[in-house]
One Martini backbone bead per residue (centre of mass of N, CA, C, O) as a GRO file, in nm:
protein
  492
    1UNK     BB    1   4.026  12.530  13.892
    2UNK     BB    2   4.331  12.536  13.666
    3UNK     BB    3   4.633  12.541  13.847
    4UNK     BB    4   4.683  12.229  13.875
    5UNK     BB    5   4.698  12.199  13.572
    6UNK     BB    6   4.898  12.361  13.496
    7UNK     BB    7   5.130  12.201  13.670
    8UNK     BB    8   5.119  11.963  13.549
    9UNK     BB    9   5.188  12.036  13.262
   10UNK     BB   10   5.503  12.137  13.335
   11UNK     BB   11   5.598  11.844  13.421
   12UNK     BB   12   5.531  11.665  13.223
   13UNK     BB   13   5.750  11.866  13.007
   14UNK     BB   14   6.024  11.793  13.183
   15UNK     BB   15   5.974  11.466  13.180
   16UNK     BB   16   5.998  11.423  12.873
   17UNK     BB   17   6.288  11.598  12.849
   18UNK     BB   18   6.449  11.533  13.072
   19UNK     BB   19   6.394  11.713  13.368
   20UNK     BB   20   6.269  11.587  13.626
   21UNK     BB   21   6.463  11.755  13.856
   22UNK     BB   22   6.295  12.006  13.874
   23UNK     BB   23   6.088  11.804  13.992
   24UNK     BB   24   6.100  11.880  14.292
   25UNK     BB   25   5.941  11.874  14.638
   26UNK     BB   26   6.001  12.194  14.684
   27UNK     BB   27   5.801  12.249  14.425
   28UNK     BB   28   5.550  12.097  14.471
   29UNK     BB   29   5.480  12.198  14.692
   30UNK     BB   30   5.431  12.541  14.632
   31UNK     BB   31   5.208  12.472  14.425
   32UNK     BB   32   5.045  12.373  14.649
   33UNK     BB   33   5.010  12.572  14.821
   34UNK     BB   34   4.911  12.790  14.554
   35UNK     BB   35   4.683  12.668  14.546
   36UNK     BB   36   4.537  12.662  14.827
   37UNK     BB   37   4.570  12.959  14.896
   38UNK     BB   38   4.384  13.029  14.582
   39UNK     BB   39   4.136  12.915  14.769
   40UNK     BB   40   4.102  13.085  14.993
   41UNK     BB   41   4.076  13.350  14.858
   42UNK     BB   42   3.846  13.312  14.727
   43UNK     BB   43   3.616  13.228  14.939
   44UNK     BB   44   3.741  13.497  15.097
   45UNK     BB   45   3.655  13.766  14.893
   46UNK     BB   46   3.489  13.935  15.035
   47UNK     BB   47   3.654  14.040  15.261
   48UNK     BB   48   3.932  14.142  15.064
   49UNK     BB   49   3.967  14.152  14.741
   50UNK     BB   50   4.211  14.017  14.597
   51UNK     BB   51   4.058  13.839  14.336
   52UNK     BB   52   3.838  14.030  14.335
   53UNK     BB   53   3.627  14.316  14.250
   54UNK     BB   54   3.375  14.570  14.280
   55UNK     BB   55   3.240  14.807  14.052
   56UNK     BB   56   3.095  15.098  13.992
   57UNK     BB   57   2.910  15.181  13.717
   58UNK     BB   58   2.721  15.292  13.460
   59UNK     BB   59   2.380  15.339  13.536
   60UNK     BB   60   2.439  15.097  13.780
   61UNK     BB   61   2.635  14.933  13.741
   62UNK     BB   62   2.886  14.635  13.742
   63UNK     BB   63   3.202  14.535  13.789
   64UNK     BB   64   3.509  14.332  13.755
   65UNK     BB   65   3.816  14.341  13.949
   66UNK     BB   66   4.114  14.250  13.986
   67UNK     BB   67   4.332  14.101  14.198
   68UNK     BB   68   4.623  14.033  14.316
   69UNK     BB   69   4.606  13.703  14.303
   70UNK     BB   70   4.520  13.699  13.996
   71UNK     BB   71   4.741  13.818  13.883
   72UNK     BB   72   4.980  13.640  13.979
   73UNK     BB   73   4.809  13.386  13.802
   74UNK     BB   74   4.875  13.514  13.546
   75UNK     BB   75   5.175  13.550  13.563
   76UNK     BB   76   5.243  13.239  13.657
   77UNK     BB   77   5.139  13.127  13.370
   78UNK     BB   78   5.274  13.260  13.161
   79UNK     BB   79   5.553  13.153  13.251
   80UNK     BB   80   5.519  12.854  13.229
   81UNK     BB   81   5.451  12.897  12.898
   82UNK     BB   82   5.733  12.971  12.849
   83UNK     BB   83   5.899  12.721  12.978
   84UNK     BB   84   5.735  12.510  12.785
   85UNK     BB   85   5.827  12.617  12.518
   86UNK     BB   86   6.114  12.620  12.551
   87UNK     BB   87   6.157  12.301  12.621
   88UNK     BB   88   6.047  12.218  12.361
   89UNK     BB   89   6.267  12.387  12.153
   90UNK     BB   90   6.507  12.222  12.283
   91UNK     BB   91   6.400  11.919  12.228
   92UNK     BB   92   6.393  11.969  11.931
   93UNK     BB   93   6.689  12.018  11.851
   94UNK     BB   94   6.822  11.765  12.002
   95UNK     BB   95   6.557  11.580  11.951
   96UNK     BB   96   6.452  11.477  11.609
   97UNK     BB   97   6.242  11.273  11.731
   98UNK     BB   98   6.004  11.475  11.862
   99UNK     BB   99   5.862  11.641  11.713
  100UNK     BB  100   5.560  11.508  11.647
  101UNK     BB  101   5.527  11.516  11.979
  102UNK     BB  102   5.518  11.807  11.999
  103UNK     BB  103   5.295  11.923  11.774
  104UNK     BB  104   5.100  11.804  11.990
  105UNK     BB  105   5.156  11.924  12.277
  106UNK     BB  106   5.174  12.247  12.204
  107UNK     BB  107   4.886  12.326  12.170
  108UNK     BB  108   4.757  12.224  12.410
  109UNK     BB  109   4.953  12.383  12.636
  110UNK     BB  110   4.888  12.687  12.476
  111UNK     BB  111   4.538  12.642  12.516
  112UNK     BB  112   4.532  12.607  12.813
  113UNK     BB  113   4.638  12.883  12.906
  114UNK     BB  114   4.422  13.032  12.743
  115UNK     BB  115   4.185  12.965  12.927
  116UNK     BB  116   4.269  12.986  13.221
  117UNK     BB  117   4.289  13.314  13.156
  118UNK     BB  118   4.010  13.346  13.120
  119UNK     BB  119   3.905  13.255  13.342
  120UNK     BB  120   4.050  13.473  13.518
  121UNK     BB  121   3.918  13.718  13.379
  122UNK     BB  122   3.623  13.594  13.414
  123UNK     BB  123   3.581  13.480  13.719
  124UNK     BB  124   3.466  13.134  13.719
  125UNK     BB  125   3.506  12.992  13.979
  126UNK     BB  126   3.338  12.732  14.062
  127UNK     BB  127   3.232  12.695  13.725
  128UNK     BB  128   3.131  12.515  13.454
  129UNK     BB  129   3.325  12.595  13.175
  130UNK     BB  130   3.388  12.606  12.881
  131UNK     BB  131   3.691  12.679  12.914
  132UNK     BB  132   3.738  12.457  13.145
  133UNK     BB  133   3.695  12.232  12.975
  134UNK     BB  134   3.882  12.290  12.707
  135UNK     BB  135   4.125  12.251  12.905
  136UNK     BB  136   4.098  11.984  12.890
  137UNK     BB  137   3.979  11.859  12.649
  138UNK     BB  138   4.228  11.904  12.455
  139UNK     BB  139   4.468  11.789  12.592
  140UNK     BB  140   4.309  11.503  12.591
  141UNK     BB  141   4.352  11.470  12.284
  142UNK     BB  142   4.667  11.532  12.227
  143UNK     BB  143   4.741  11.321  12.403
  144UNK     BB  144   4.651  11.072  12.298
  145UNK     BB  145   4.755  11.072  12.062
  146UNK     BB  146   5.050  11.092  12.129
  147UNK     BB  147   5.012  10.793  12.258
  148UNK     BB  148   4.859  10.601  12.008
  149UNK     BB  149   5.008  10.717  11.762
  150UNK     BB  150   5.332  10.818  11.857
  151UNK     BB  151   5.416  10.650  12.105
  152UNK     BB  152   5.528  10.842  12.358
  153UNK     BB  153   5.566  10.540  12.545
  154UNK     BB  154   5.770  10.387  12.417
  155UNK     BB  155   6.034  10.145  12.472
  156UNK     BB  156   6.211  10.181  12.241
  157UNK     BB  157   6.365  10.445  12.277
  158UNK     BB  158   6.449  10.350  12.578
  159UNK     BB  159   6.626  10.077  12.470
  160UNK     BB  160   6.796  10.211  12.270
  161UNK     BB  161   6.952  10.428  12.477
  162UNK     BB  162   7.076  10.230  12.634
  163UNK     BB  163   7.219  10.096  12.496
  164UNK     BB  164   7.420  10.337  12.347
  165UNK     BB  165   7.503  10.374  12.650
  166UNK     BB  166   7.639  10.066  12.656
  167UNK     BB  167   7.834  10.120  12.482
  168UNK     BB  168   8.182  10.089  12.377
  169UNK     BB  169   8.105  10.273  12.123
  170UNK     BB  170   8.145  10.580  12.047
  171UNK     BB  171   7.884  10.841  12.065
  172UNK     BB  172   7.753  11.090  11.794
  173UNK     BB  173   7.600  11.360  11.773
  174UNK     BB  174   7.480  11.618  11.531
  175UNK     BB  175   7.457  11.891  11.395
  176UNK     BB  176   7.375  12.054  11.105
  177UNK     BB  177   7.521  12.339  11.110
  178UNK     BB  178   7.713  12.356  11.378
  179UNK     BB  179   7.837  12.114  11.463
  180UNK     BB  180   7.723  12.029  11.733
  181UNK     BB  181   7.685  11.850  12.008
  182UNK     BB  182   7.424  11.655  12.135
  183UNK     BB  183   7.528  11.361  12.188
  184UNK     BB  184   7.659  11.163  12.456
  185UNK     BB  185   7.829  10.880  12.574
  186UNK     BB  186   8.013  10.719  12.787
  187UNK     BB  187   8.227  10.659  12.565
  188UNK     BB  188   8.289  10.912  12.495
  189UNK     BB  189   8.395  11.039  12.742
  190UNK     BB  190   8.624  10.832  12.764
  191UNK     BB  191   8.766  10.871  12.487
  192UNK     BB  192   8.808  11.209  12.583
  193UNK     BB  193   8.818  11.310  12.823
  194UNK     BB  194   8.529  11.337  12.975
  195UNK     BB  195   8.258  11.399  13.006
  196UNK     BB  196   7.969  11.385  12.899
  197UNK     BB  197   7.798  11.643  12.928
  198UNK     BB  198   8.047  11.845  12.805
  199UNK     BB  199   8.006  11.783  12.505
  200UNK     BB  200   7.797  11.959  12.491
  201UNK     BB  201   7.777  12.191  12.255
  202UNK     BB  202   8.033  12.132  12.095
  203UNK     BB  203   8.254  12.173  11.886
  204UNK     BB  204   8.373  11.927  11.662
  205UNK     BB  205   8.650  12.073  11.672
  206UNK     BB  206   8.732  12.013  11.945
  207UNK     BB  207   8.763  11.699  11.899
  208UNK     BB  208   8.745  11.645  11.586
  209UNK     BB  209   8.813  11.624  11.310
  210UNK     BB  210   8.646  11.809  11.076
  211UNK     BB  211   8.675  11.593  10.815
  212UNK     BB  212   8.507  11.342  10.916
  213UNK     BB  213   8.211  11.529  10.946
  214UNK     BB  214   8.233  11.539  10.597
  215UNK     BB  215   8.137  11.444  10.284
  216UNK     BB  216   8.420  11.433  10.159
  217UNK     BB  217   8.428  11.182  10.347
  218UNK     BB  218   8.500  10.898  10.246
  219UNK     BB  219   8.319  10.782  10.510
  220UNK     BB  220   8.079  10.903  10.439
  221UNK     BB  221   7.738  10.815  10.490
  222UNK     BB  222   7.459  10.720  10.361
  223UNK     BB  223   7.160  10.737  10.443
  224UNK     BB  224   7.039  10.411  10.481
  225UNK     BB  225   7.364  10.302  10.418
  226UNK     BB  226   7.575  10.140  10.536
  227UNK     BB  227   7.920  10.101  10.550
  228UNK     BB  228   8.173   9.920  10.733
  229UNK     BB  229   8.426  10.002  10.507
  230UNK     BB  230   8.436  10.336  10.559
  231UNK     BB  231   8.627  10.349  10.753
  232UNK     BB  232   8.818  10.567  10.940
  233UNK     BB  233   9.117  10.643  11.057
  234UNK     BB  234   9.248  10.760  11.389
  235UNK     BB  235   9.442  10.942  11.575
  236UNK     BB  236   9.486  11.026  11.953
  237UNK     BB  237   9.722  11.151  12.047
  238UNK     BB  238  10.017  11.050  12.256
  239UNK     BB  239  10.288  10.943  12.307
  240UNK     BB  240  10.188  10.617  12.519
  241UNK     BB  241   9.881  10.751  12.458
  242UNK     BB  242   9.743  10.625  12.189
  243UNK     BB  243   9.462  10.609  11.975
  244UNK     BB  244   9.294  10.374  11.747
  245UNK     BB  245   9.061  10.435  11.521
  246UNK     BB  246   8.733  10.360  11.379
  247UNK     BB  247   8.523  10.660  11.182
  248UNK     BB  248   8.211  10.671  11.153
  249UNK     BB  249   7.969  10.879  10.906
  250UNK     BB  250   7.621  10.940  10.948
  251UNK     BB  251   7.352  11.104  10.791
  252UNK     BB  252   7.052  11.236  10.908
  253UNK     BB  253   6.698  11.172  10.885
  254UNK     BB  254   6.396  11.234  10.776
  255UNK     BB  255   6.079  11.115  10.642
  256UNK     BB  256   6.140  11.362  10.430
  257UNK     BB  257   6.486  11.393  10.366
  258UNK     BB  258   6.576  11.605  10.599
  259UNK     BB  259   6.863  11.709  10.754
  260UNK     BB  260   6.917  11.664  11.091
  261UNK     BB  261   7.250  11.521  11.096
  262UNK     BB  262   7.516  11.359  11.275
  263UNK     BB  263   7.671  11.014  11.297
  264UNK     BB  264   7.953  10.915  11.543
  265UNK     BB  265   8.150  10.671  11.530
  266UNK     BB  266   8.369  10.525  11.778
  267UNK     BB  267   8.643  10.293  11.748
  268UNK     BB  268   8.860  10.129  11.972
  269UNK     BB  269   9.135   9.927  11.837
  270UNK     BB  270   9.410   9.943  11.977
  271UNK     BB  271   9.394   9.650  12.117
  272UNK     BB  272   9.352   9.499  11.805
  273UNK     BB  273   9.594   9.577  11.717
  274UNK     BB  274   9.810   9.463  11.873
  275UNK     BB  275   9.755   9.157  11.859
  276UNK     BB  276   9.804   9.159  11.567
  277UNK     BB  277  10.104   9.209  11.602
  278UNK     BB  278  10.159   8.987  11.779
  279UNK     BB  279  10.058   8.777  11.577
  280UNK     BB  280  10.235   8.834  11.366
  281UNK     BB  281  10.521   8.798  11.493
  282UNK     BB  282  10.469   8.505  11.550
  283UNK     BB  283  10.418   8.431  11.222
  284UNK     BB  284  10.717   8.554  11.157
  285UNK     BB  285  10.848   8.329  11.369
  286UNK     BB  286  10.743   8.045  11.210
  287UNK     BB  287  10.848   8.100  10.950
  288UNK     BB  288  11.135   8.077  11.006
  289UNK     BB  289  11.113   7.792  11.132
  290UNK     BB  290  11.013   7.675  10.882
  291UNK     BB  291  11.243   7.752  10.689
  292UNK     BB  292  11.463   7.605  10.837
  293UNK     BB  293  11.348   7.348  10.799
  294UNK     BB  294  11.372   7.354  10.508
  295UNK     BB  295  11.679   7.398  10.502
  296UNK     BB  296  11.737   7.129  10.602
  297UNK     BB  297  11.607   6.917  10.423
  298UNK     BB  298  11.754   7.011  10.156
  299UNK     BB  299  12.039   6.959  10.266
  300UNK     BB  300  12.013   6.688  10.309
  301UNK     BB  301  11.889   6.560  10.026
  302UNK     BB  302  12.118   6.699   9.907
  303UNK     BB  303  12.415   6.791   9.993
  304UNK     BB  304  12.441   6.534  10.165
  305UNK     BB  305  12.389   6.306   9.964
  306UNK     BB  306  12.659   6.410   9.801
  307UNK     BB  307  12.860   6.380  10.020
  308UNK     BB  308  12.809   6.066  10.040
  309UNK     BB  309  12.879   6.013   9.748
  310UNK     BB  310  13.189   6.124   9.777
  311UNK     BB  311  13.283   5.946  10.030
  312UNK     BB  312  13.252   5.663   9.882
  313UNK     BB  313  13.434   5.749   9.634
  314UNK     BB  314  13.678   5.826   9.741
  315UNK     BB  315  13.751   5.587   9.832
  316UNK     BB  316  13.742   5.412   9.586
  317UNK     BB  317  13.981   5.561   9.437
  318UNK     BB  318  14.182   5.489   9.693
  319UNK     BB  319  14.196   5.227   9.620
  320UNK     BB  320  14.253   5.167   9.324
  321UNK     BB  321  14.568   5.336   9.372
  322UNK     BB  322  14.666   5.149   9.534
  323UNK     BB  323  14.629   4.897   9.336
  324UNK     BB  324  14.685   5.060   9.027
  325UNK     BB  325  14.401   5.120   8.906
  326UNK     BB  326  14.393   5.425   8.765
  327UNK     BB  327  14.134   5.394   8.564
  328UNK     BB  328  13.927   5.336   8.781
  329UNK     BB  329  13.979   5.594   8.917
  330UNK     BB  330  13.891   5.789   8.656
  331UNK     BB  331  13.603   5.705   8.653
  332UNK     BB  332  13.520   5.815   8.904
  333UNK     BB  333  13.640   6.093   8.923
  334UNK     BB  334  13.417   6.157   8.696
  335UNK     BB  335  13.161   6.101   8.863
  336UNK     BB  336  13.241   6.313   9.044
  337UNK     BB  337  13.219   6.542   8.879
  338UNK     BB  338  12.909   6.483   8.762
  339UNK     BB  339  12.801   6.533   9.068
  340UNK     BB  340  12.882   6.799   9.131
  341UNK     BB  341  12.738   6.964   8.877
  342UNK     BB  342  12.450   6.818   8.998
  343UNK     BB  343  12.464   7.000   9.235
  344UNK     BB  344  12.514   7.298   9.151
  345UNK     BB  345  12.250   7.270   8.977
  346UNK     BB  346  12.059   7.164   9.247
  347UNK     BB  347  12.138   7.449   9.383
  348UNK     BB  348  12.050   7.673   9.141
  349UNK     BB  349  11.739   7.561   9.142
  350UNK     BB  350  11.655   7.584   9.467
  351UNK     BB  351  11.693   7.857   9.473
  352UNK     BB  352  11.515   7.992   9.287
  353UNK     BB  353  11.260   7.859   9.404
  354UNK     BB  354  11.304   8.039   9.712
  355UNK     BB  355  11.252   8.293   9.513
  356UNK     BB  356  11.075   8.279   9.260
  357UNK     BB  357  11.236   8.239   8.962
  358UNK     BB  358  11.149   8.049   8.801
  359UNK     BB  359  11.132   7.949   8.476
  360UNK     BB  360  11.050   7.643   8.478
  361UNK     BB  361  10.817   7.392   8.412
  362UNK     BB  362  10.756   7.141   8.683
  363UNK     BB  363  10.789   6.802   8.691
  364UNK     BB  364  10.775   6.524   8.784
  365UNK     BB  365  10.819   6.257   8.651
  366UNK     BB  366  11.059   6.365   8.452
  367UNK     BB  367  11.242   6.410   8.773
  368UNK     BB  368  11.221   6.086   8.859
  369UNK     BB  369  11.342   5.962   8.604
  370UNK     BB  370  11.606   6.118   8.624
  371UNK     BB  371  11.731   6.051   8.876
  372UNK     BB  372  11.709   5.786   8.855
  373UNK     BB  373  11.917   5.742   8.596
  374UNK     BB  374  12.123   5.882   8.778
  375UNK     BB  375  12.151   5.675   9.039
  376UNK     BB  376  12.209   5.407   8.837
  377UNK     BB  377  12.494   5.555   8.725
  378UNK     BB  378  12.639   5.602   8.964
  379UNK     BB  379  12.609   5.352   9.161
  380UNK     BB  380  12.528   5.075   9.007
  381UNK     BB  381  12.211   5.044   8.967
  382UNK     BB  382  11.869   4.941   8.950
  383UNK     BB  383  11.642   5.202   8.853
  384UNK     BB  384  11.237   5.169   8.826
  385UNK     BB  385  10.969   5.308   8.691
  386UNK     BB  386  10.641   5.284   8.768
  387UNK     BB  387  10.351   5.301   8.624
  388UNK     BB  388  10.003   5.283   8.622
  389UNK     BB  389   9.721   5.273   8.509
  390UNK     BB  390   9.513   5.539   8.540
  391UNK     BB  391   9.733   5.756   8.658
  392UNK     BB  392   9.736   6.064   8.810
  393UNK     BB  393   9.991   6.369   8.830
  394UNK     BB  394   9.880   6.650   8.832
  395UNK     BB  395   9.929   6.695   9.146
  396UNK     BB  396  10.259   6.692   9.151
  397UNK     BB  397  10.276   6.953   8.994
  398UNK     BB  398  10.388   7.077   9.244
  399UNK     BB  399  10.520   7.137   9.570
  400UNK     BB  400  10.424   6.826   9.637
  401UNK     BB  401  10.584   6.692   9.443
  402UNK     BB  402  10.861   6.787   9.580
  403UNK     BB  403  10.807   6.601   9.848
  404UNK     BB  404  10.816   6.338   9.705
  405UNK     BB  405  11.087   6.364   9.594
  406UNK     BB  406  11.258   6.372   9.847
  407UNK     BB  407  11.183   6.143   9.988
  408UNK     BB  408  11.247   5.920   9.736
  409UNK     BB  409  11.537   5.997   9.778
  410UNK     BB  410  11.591   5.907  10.065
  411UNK     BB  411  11.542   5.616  10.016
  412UNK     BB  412  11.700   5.537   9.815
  413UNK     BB  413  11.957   5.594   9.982
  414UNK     BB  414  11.875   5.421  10.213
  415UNK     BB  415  11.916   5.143  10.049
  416UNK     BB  416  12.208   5.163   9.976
  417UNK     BB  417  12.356   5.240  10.198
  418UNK     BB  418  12.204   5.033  10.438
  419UNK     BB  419  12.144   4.781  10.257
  420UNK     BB  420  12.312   4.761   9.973
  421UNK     BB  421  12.099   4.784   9.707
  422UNK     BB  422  12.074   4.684   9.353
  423UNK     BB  423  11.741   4.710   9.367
  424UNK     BB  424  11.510   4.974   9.260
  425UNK     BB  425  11.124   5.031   9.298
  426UNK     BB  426  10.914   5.217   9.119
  427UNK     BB  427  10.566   5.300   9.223
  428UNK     BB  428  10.281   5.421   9.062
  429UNK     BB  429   9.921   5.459   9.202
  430UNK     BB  430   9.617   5.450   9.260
  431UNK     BB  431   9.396   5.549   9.509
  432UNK     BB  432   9.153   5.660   9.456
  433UNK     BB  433   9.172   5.994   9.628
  434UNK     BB  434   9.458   5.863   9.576
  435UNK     BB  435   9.834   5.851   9.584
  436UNK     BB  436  10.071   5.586   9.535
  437UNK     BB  437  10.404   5.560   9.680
  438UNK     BB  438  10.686   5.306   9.600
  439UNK     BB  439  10.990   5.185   9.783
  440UNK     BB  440  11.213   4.906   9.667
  441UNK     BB  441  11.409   4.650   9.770
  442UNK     BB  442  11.701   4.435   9.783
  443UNK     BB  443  11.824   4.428  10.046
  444UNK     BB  444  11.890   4.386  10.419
  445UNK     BB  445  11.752   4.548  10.568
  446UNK     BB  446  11.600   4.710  10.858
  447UNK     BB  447  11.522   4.859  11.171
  448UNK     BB  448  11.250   4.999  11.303
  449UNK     BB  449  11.244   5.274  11.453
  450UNK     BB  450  11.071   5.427  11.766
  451UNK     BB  451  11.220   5.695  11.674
  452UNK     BB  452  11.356   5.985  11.593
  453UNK     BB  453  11.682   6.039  11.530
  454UNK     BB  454  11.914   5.788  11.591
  455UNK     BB  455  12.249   5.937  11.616
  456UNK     BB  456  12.120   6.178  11.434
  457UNK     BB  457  11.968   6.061  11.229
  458UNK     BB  458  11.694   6.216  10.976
  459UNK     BB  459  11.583   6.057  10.756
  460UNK     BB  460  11.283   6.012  10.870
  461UNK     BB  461  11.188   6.297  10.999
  462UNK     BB  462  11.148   6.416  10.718
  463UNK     BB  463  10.976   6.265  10.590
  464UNK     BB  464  10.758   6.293  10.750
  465UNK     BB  465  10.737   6.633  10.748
  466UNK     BB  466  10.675   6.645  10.428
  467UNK     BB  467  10.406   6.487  10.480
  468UNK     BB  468  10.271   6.653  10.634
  469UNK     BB  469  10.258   6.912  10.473
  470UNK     BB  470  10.050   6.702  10.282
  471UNK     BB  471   9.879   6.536  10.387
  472UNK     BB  472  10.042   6.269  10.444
  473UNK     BB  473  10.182   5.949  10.420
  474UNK     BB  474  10.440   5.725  10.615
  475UNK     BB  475  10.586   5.385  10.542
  476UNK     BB  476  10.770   5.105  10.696
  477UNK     BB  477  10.915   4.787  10.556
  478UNK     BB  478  11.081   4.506  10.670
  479UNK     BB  479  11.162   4.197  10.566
  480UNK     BB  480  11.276   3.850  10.578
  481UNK     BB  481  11.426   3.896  10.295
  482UNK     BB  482  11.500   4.228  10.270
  483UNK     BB  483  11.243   4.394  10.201
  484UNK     BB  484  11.200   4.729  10.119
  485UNK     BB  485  10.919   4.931  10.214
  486UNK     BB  486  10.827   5.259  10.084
  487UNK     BB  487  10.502   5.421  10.175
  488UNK     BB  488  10.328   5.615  10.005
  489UNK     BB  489  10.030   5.902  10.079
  490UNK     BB  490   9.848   6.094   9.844
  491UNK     BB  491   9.651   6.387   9.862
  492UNK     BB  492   9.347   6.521   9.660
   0.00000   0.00000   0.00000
């Protein structure tokens, strides 16, 4: 009898198809139940005839006709053969990567229940026959095929498939023709505000603008080469729970490059946009406050500086006028006007700068040369540029120069202010893969402060931040003899 196997294999058939709920206990027992009915009512059939019956035939013959639990196992096979079929041709829509396991095990399936009639027709119960033979032995060999050239119980699609279920990208599958979801893992229902089940089946245009799932869209990805920069923005929802998406969609095809579906990958940027907003935010208050800091150091260096000498310089023409001596007052009084004026055009090359549309191109050296021999006129002291032979400078010329020349304007006014000094020189020479400025003076020399900003006063605090942002260094170094040295180094 070959109803045992006829139930074994639609088992077989629900449990490869992922339908294993169907082959519940008390289906398993009911199958059970009508094997063992179905060989006792065989055995016992001379007394009752349920299974079979002779008929007395023309000219002395006998033939064999069904009864009725024959017909009943004749029509519960054909029944469950309609059940494997749909299941098989449901299995193929859903998921084309079963087709070629289909097209070997349906046939297999097919031979064994037309065999298994045969049986029943031609009435063979407990008698080894070629077609009992047959419908065991074609589907055992369709199935060894199917499990050993095809690999039917494979682990990679079974670790694949569980991969792709705890993804936290929403993957949606769709068919070919008419775009409706086959496939929806756990992260798409979730991000979709329903179960992965309900998506089945749904139309992609209920769920998601339908043309981003067509080849048209920008991001349409050619089969076989994905390209992670194709990603289509998207927004789903209303303020003030939107999602923002980033939405691949890529063609599959199958081994001979016909079109199976399409792949719907669903990215939740939500939150990684927002952190970026906020690094954002952080990143432009920050440029903000580093902004304010450099115009507080440019204004110590220039508009300070120029205070300071006009400071200076006003009182002692205000001395001279006490005294009568009118000549020496207006000689200063004419410095005051060239400082001024010399001060208005580095405020209005300054602004330039910060505008970005300076019109000339700034060296460094003739920079320094002219400033030294301005702050020589002005002030009436000996300031001398001395250069190293070897020494390249073409390093300076960029705005790391613009922060070593304010660096040495401020040494140079700390050794007049507050030194005294008389002559100032400046030195530059090559060290290695570094340039070193040195500015020494001859004046009373100062006791390095141990903190920074002492009383107020902030030009050593702006040196040092001005050199660290050129990773740069800058030491301070006072002799007994009253010489001071301010010795800069600029890495290139």
């Amino acid at each position: 009898m070959l109803w045992p196997l006829a139930c074994c294999l639609s088992a077989f058939v629900l449990q490869y198809a992922g339908l294993g709920r169907w082959v519940s206990r008390p289906v398993i027992v009911a199958a059970a139940l009508a094997t063992i009915t179905h060989g006792v009512l065989a055995f016992t059939n001379e007394s009752h005839g349920l299974v079979w019956k002779l008929s007395a035939g023309v000219q002395g013959t006998h033939s064999t006709d069904l009864g009725v639990a024959a017909w009943s196992l004749f029509s519960a096979n054909l029944a469950l053969l309609a059940l494997d079929l749909a299941v098989l041709i449901w299995l193929v829509v859903t998921v084309p990567g079963s087709r070629r396991s289909v097209a070997v095990i349906g046939p297999g399936i097919v031979f064994a229940r037309i065999a298994y009639n045969f049986e029943v027709m031609h009435h063979t119960w407990g008698v080894i026959s070629l077609p009992a033979l047959s419908a065991i032995g074609v589907p055992l060999v369709l199935y060894l095929m199917a499990l050993f050239v095809f690999r039917l119980f494979d682990p990679v699609p079974g670790a694949r498939a569980t991969a792709v279920a705890q993804m936290r990208d929403a993957i949606l599958v769709l068919t070919t023709h008419a775009g409706r979801v086959a496939y929806a893992n756990p992260a798409a229902g979730e991000l979709l505000g329903r179960p992965a089940s309900d998506l089945l089946g749904r139309p992609v245009a209920d769920l998601l603008p339908i043309e981003l799932c067509e080849p048209s869209n920008p991001g349409f990805q050619t089969p076989g080469h994905p390209d992670a920069s194709a990603a289509v923005p998207l927004r789903l929802g209303t303020e003030p729970d939107v999602k923002e998406l980033m939405v691949d969609v890529t063609g599959l095809v199958d081994s001979f490059g016909q079109p199976l579906g399409r792949l719907v990958v669903l990215r939740d940027v939500t939150e990684q946009n927002q952190i970026f907003a906020r690094e954002l935010d952080q990143q432009r208050a920050l440029a903000a406050l580093r902004e304010r800091e450099h115009l507080a150091r440019e204004m110590h260096d220039t508009v300070g500086q120029v205070l300071g000498y006009i400071s200076m310089q006003s009182q002692a023409a205000d001395k001279y006028l006490r005294g009568g001596d009118v000549a020496q007052a207006r000689v200063v009084l004419g410095q005051l006007t060239q400082v001024a004026q010399d001060a208005h055009d580095g405020v209005r090359a300054t602004i330039a700068a910060l505008k970005g549309d300076s019109e000339s191109e700034w060296l460094f050296l003739p920079s320094l040369q002219q400033y030294a021999e301005s702050f020589g006129r002005h002030y009436g002291v000996s300031a001398a540029v001395e250069v190293a032979p070897g020494v390249s400078l073409d390093p300076l010329d960029n705005p790391t120069g613009v922060q070593v020349l304010r660096v040495v304007q401020e040494a140079m006014v700390n050794a007049l202010r507050h030194g005294h000094a008389q002559a100032l020189d400046i030195r530059l020479e090559q060290r290695g893969p570094a340039i070193g400025v040195s500015v020494m003076d001859d004046g009373s020399g100062f006791k390095v402060p141990a903190t920074d900003a002492p009383d107020g006063h902030f030009g050593m605090t702006f040196m040092r931040e001005r050199m660290a942002e050129i990773a740069g260094s800058v030491t301070f170094a006072s002799g007994a003899a009253g010489v001071t040295t301010v010795d800069l180094t600029i890495p290139f």
